[in-house]
C-alpha positions in Angstrom: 25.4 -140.2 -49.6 22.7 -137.7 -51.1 22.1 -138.8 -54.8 22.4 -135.8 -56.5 21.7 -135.3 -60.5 23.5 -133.3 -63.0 21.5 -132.7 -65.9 21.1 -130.2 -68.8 18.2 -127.5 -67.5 15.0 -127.2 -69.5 11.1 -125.3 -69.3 10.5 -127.5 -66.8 13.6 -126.2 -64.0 12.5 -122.4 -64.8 11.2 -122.4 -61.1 14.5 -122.5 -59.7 15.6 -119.7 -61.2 15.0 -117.0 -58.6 16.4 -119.5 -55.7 19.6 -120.3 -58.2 19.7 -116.0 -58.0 19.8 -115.8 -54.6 22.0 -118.1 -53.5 24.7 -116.6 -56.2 23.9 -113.1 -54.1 24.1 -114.5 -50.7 27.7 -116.2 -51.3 28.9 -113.4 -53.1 28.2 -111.8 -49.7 29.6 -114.1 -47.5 33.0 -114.6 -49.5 33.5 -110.5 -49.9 34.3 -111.1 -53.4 32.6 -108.8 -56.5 30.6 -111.0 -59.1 28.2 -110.1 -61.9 24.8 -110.1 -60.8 22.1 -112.1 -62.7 18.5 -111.6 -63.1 16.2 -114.8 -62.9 14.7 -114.1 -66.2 18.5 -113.9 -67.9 18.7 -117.2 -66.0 15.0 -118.9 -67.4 16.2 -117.5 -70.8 19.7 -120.1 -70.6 17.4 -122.9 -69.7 15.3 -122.5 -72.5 18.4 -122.2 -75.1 19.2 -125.2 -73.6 22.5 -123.6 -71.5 22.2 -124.3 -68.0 23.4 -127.4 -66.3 21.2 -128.1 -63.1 22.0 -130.3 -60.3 19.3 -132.2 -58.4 18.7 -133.8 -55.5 15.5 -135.4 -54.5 14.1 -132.3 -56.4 15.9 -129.8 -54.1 18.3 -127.4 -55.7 21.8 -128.5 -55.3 23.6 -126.2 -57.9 24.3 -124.5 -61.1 26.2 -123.4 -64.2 25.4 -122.0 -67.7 27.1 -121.6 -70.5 27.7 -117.8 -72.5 28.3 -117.8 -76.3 30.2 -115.4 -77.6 32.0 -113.7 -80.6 29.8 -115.8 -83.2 31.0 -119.1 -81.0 34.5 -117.9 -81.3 34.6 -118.3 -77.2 31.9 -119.8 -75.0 32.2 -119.2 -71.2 31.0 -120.9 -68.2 29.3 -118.7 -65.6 27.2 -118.8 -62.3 28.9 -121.9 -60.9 27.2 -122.3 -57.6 26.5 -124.9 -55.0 23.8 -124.5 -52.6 25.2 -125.0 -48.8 23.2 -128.0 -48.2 25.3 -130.0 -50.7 28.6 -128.1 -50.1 32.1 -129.9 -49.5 31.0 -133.8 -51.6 32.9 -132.3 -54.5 29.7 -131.3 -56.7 30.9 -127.9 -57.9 33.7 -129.9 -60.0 31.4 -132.6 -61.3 29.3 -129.7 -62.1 32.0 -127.9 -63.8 33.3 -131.0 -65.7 29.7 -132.2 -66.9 29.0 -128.5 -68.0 32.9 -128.5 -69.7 32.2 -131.9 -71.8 28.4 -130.8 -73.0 29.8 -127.6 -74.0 32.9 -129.1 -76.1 30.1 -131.3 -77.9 27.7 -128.4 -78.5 30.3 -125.9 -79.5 33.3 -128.2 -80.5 35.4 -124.8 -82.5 34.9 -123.0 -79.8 37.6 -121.9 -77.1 36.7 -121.8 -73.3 37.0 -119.3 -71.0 36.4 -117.9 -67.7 37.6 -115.0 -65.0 37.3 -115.9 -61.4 38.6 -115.0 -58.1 38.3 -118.1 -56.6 41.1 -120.4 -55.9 38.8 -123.6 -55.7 37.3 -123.1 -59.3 40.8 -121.6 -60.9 41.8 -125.5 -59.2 38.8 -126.8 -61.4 39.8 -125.3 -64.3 43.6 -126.2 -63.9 42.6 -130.4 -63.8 40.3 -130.0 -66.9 43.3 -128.2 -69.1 42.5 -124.3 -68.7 45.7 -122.1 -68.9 45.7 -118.6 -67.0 46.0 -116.1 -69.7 46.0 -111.9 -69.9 42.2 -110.1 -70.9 43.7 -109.6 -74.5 43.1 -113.1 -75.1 39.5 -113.8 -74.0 36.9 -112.7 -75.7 36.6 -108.8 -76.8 32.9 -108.5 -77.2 31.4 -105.4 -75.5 28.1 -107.0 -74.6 30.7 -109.6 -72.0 32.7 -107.0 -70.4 29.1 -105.4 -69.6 27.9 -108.0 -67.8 30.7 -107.1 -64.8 29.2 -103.6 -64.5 27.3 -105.0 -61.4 30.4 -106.3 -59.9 32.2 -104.4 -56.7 35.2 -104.6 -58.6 34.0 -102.6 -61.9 36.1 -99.4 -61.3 39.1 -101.7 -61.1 38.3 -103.2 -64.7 37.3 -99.8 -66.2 39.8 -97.9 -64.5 42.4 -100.7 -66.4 40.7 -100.8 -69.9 39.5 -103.9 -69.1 42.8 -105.6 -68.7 43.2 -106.3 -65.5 41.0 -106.8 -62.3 40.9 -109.2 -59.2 39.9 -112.0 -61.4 42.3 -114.2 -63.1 41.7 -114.9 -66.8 41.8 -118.6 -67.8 41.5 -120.2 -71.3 40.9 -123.7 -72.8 41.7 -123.6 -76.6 40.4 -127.1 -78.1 42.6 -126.3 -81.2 46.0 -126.7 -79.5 44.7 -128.6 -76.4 47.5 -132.1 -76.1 46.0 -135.3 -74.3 48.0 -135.4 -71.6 47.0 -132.1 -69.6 49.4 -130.4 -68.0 49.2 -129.2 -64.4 50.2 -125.6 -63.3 48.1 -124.8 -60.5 49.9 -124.3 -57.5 47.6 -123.1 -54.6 50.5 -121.2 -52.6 51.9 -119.4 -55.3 48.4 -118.3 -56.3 47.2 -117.1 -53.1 50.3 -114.9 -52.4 50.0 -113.6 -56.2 46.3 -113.0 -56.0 47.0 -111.4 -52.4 49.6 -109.0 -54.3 47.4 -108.4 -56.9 44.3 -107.3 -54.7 46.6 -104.8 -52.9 47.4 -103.6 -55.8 44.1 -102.9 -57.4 42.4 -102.2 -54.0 44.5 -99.1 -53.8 44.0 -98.2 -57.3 40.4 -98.6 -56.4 40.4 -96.3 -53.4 42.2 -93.9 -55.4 39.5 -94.1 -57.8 36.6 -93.4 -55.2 39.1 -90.5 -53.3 39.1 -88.4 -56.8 35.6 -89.0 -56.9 
């Protein structure tokens, strides 16, 4: 098996960042799903704060996360989780996620986590580490966030909703009220038919949106 290391990024990974770039675009594409575009310098810039996680192998780019700040460290998020296809299917985007998870709890230990996705895999990720699926009213309300979907296919959905509801499902890790002993609620089948209801729903409100235009 490929040894592959997780480590946190530094000056010395800034290289990677236009590859990291295009293999978030060329998934994206692949999958048919919107996501928020990022630039490679808004990438270097989260290595050198010190919030990217970058996994190596054998100096190859394997994959990626960094970690967003927010509301005076009110709410930190985890974005850009990618794996490159080389190293897909060994189970690196959740030890990627979970070693990304744990370094953000010790550098921002008051802060609550949270992320949107549309993916089932990751909204499976977040389930096992304690997220809950919550409504837009409870992540973050900081202008400068919501922006950052502006390059997403979907932005006429969140707009069009007051940015409180799109194809992505909110989810939420509050360290304040978090118990031990996690508990469970992912349940892949009744996610896929609600997030399969959901798209319906906004896809025709989007199409609505584009007709009027």
């Amino acid at each position: 098996m490929k040894q592959i290391k997780i480590i946190i990024a530094t000056n010395d990974h800034l290289d990677y960042a236009q590859e990291i770039c295009d293999v978030i675009s060329d998934s994206a594409k692949v999958r048919g799903t919107g996501i928020a575009k990022r630039t490679p310098d808004y990438v270097k810039g989260k290595m050198e704060n010190g919030n990217a996680i970058i996994a190596l192998c054998n100096g190859a780019f394997a994959g990626f996360c960094y970690i967003e700040v927010w509301g005076h460290e009110k709410y930190v998020a985890h974005s850009g989780l990618i794996v490159h296809p080389n190293y897909r299917n060994q189970g690196l985007a959740k030890r990627i996620k979970e070693f990304t998870f744990n370094y953000s709890l010790k550098k921002y230990p008051d802060s609550k986590v949270f992320g949107i996705t549309t993916g089932l895999a990751v909204m499976k990720i977040n389930s096992d580490l304690g997220y809950k699926p919550v409504t837009f009213s409870e992540l973050t309300d900081d202008p400068k966030f919501w922006a950052g979907c502006k390059t997403c296919t979907n932005y006429d959905i969140l707009k069009a909703k007051d940015h409180k509801m799109c194809l992505c499902t909110g989810m939420l890790y509050d360290p304040s009220t978090e118990v031990k002993k996690k508990e469970k609620w992912y349940d892949k089948k009744v996610l896929k038919r609600l997030k399969k209801i959901k798209q319906t729903m906004l896809t025709s409100n989007k199409q609505l949106l584009l007709w009027k235009k």
